[in-house]
C-alpha positions as CSV (number, residue, x, y, z in Angstrom):
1,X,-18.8,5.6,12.1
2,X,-21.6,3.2,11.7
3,X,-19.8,1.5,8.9
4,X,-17.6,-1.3,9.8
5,X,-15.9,-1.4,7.3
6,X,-15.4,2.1,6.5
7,X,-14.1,2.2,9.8
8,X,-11.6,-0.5,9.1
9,X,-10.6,1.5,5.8
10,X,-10.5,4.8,8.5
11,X,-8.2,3.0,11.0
12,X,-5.8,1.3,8.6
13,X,-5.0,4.8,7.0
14,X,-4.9,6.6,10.0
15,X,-2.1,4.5,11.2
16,X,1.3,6.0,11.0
17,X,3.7,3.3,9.7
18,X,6.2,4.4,7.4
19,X,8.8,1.5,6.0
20,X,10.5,0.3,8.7
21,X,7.8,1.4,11.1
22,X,5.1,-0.7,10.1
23,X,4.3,-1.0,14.0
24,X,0.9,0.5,14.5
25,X,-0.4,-0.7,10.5
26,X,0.6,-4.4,11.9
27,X,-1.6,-3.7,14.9
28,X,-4.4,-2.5,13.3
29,X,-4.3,-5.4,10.7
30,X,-4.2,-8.4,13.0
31,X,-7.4,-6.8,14.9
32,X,-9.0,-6.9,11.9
33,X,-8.2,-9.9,10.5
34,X,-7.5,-12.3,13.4
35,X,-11.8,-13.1,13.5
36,X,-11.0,-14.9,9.8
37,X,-7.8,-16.5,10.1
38,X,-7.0,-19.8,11.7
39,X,-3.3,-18.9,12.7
40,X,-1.4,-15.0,12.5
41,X,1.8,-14.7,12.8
42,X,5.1,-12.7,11.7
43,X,8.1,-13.2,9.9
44,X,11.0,-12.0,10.9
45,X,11.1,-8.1,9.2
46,X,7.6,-8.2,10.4
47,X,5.5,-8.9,7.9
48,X,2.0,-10.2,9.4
49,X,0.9,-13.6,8.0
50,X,-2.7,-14.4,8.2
51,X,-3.3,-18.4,7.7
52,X,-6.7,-19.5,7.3
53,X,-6.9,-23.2,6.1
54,X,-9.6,-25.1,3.7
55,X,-7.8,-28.0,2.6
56,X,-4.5,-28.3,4.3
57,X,-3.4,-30.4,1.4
58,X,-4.2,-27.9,-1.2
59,X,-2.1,-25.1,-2.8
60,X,-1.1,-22.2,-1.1
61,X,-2.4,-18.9,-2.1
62,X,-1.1,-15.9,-0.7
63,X,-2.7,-12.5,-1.3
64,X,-0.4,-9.8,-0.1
65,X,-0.7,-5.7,0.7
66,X,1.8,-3.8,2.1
67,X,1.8,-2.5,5.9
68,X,4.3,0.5,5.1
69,X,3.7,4.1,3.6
70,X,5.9,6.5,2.2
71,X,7.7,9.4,4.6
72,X,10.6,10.9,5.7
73,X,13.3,10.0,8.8
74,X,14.8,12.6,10.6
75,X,18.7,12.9,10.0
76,X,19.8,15.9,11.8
77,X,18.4,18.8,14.2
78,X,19.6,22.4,13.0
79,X,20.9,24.8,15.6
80,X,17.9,26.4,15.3
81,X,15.6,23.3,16.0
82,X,14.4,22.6,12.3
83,X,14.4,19.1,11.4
84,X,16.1,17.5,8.2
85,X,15.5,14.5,6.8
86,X,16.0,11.6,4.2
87,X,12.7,10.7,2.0
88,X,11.5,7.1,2.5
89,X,9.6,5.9,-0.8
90,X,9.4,7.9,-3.7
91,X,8.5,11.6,-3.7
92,X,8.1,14.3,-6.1
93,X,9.4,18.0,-4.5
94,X,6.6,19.5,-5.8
95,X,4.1,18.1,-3.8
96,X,5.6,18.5,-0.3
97,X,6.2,22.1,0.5
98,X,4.4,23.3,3.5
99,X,2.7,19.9,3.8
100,X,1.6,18.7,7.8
101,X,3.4,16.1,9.2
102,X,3.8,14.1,12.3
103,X,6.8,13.5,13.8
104,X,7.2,10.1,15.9
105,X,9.8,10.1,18.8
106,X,10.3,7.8,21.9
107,X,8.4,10.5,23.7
108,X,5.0,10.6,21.5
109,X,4.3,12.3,18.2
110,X,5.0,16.3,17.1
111,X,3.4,18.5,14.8
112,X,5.4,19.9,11.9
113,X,5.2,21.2,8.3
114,X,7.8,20.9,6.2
115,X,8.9,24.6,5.3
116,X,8.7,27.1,2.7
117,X,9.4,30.5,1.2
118,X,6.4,33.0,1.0
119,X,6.2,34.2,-2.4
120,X,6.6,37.8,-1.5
121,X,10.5,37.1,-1.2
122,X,11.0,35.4,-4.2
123,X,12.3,36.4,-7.6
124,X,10.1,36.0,-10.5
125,X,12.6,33.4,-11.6
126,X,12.9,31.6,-8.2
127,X,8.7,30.7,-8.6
128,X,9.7,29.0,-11.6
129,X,12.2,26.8,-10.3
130,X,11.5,24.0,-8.2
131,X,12.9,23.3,-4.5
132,X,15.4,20.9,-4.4
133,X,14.4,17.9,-1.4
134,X,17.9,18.6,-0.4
135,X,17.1,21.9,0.8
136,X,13.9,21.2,2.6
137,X,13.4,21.2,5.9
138,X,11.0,20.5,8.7
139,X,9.3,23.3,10.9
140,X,8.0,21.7,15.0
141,X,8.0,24.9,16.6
142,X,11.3,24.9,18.0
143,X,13.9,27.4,19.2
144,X,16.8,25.3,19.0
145,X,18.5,22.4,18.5
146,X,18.4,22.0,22.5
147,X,14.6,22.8,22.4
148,X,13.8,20.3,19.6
149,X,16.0,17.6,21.2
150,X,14.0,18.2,24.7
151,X,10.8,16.9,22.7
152,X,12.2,13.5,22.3
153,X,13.4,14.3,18.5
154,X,16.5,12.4,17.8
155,X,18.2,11.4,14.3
156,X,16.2,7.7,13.0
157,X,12.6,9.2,14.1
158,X,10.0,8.3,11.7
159,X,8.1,11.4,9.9
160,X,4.7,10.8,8.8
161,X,2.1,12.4,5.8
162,X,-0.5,14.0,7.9
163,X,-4.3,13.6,5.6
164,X,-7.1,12.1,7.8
165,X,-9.4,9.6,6.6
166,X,-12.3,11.4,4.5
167,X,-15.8,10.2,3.3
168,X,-16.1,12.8,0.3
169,X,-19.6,14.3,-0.9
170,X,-19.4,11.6,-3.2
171,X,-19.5,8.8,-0.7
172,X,-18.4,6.4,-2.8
173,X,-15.0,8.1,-3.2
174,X,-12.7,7.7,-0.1
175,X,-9.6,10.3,0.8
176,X,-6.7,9.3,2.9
177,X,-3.4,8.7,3.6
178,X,-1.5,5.4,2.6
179,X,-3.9,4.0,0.6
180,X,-0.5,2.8,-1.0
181,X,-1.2,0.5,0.4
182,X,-3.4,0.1,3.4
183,X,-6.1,-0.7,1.1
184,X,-4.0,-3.8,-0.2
185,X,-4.4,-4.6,3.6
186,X,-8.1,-4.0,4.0
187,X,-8.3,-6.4,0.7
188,X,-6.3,-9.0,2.3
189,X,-8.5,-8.8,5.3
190,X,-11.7,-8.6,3.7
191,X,-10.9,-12.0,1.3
192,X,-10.4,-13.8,4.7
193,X,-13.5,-12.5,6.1
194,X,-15.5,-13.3,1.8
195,X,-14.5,-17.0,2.7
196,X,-15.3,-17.1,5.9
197,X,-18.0,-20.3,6.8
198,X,-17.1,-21.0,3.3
199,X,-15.4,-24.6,1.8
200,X,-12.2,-23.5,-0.5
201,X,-9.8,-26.1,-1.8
202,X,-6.8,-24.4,-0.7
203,X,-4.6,-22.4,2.3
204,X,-5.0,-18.4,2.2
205,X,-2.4,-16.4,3.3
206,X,-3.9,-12.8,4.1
207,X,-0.2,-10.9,4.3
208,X,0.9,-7.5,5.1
209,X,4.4,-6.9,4.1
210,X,7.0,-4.7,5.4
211,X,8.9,-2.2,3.4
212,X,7.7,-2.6,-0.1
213,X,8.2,0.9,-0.7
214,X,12.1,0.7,-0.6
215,X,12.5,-2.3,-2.4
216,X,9.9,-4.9,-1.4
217,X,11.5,-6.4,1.0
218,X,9.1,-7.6,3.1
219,X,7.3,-9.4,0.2
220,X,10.9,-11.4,-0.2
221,X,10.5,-12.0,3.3
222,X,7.1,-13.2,3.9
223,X,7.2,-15.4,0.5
224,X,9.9,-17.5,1.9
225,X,8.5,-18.3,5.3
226,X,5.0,-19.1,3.1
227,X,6.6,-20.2,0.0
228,X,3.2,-20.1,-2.3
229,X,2.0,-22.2,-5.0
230,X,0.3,-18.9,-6.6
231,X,1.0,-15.0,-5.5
232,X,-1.2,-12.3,-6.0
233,X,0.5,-8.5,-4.9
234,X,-2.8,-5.9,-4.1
235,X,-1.6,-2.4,-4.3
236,X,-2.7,1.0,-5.4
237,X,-2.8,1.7,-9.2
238,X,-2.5,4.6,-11.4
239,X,-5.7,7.0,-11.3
240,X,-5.6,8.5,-15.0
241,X,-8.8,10.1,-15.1
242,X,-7.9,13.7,-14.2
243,X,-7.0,16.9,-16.1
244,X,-3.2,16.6,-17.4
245,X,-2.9,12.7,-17.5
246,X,-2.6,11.1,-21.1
247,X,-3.9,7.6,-22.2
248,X,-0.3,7.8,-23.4
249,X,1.1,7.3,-19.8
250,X,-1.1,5.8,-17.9
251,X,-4.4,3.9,-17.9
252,X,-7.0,3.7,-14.9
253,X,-10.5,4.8,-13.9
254,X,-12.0,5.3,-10.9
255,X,-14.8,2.8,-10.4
256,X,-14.4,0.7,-13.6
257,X,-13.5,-2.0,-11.4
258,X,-9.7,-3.8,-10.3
259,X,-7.0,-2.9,-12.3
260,X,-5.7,-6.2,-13.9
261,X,-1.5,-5.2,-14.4
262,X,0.1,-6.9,-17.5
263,X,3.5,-5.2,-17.0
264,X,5.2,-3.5,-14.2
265,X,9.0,-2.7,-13.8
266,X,9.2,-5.7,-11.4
267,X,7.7,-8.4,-13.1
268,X,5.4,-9.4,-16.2
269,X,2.4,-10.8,-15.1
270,X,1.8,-14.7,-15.4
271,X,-0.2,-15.4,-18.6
272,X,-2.3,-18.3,-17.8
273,X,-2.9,-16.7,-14.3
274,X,-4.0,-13.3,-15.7
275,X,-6.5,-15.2,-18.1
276,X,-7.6,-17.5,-15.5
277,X,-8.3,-14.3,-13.3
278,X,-10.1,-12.4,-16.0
279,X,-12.1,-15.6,-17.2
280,X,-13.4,-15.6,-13.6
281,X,-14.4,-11.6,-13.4
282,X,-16.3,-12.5,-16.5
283,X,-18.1,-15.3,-15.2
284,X,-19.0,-13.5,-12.3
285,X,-19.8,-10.3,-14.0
286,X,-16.8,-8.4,-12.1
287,X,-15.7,-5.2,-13.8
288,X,-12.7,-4.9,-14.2
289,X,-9.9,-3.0,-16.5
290,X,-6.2,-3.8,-17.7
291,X,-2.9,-1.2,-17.0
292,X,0.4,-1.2,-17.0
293,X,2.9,0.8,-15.1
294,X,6.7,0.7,-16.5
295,X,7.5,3.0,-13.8
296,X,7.0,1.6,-10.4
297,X,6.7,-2.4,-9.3
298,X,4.6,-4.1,-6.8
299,X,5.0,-7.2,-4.5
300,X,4.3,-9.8,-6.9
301,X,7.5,-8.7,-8.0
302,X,9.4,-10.4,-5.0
303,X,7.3,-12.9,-4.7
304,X,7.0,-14.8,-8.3
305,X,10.9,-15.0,-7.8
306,X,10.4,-16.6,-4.5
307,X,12.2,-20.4,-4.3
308,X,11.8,-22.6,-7.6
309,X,9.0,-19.4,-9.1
310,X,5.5,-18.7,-7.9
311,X,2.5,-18.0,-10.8
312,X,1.8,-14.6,-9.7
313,X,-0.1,-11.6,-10.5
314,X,-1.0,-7.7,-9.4
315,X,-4.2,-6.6,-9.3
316,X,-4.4,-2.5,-7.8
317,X,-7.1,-0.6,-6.9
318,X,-7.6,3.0,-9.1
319,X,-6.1,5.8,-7.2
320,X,-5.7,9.6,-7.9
321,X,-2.3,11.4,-6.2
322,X,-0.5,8.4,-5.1
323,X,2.9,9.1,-3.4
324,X,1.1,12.5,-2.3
325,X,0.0,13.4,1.6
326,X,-3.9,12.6,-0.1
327,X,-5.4,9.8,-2.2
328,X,-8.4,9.0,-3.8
329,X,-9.9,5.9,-4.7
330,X,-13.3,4.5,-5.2
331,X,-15.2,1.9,-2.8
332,X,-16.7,0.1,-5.9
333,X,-13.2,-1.1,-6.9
334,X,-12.1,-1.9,-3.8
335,X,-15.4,-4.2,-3.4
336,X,-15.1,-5.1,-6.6
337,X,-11.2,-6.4,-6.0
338,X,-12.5,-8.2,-3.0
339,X,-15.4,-9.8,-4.9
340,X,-12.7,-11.1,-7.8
341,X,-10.5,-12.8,-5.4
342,X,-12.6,-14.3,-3.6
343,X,-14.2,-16.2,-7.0
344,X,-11.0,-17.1,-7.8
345,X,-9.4,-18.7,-4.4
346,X,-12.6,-20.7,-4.5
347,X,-11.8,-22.3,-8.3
348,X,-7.8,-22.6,-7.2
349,X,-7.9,-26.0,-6.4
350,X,-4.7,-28.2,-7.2
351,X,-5.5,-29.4,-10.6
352,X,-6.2,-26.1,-12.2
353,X,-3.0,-24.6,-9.9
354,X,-1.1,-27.3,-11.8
355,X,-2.3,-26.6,-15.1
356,X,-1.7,-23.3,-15.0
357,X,1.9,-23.2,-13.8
358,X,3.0,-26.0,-16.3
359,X,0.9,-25.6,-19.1
């Protein structure tokens, strides 16, 4: 893949990191980002910090993506070798039946699918009705519980969305796995690399938190070892623009550019920040659009609470099928989200970071 950075963009989503297995995501990320950072390191959970310095006396900007994905952890083996399991993030039922997954043991990964019923054995009624997550179950080709065991599978394994990284006819639409939010990483990456050879009045912190998919943890985390002056959480948005999605419930184009969030079930986005942002996407001629989304929360949610409160704001990337085995997003916005950030971490210098957090 002659792109670089497609080929970024194909190994961060190819990575199998689930929360609490953010392993092989973290490893991926520092390759990519150590060429533009002064100084990477971790906290504690695990949450990669990527330090890259223009005036050590200036704020402290931290622009965050999360490492994990959602998945599944094994719980039990069956007697008859099929797996069950806990969900890790949030899943709909009705988009996992006899979806591929990976299983990861301490002997290397497995094939699987998590099972279903043919239809020619159900009622008329039973198609109607959905399959409980309770009742699902994993399929690795095994006899027994013995068998399954002799693979390496043991309860705690990590269980893994199986969608390999796609360059559609379209080329400028992308599918993949964990965009949500490996493409919050590749942002964070890609702002180090924008201000590279480049004098910015300020310390950038190019982060890749652990486990914000069960409660943002890593975010919490990560804020407190950097303790920021201003926040901003990159993540996937909503993608509205397909059959069956209202206006009503959800705003967000593909390729009309970052999605500026006013109003997420974590936090309300910082006014004088989220003007300051958009004042800069129209100086710069930056597309951009605004959303909401009263259902789901983002990192900036952890870290505006972080020590005495930190100015913060989200800014997602359009995507269609989040919290599915297959996304879809646009490279214009992700460019475009790059480009944004960039502008503004070169106009955060500590007057205007003061203004806008007291004024």
């Amino acid at each position: 893949m002659a792109d670089e950075k497609l080929q970024m963009l194909k190994d961060l989503t190819n990575a199998n990191a689930i929360s609490g297995f953010e392993k092989e995501a973290r490893e991926v990320m520092t390759k990519y980002i150590s060429p533009y950072a002064d100084h990477v390191s971790t906290d504690h959970l695990g949450s990669l910090i990527a330090t890259k310095t223009g005036d050590a006396n200036g704020p402290k900007i931290m622009v965050a993506g999360h490492l994990d994905e959602i998945g599944f952890l094994v719980t039990s083996v069956d007697e008859k070798g099929f797996l069950r399991f806990q969900t890790i993030g949030g899943w709909w039922g009705q988009v996992m039946l006899a979806q591929r997954v990976t299983v990861m043991t301490r002997s290397g990964t497995i094939d699987g699918v998590i099972g279903s019923k043919p239809p020619h054995v159900l009622t008329p009624e039973a198609r109607k009705k959905p399959v409980e997550i309770k009742e699902m179950f994993i399929d690795i080709g095994a006899s027994s519980r013995e068998e399954a065991e002799s693979f390496g599978v043991r309860p705690g394994d990590a269980i893994v969305p199986v969608c390999e990284f796609t360059v559609m006819k379209n080329e400028k639409l992308l599918m993949a796995k964990a965009w949500d939010n490996r493409i919050g990483c590749a942002i964070a990456i890609d702002v180090l690399r924008g201000l590279e050879n480049v004098d910015h009045p300020n310390t950038v912190y190019g982060v890749g938190t652990v486990q914000e998919e069960v409660g943002l943890r890593g975010a919490k985390t990560s804020g407190h070892a950097i303790k920021p002056d201003i926040g901003f959480g990159i993540d996937v948005g909503i993608g509205a623009d397909t059959p069956g999605v209202s206006d009503k419930e959800a705003q967000g184009t593909l390729g009309n550019g970052p999605q500026i969030i006013l109003y997420d079930a974590s936090m309300i986005a910082h006014k004088e920040l989220r003007d300051f942002v958009v004042q800069t996407a129209d100086d710069h001629e930056i597309p951009y659009q605004y959303a909401a989304i009263p259902g789901g929360g983002t990192d900036s949610g952890a870290i505006h609470l972080t020590a005495d409160g930190v100015p913060a704001l989200s800014i997602t990337v359009a995507t269609r099928y989040i919290h599915t085995h297959a996304g879809i997003l646009h490279r214009d916005d992700y460019e475009n989200t790059v480009k944004l950030l960039v502008e503004v971490i070169k106009r955060l210098d500590a007057d205007t970071v003061k203004r806008l957090t007291f004024q």
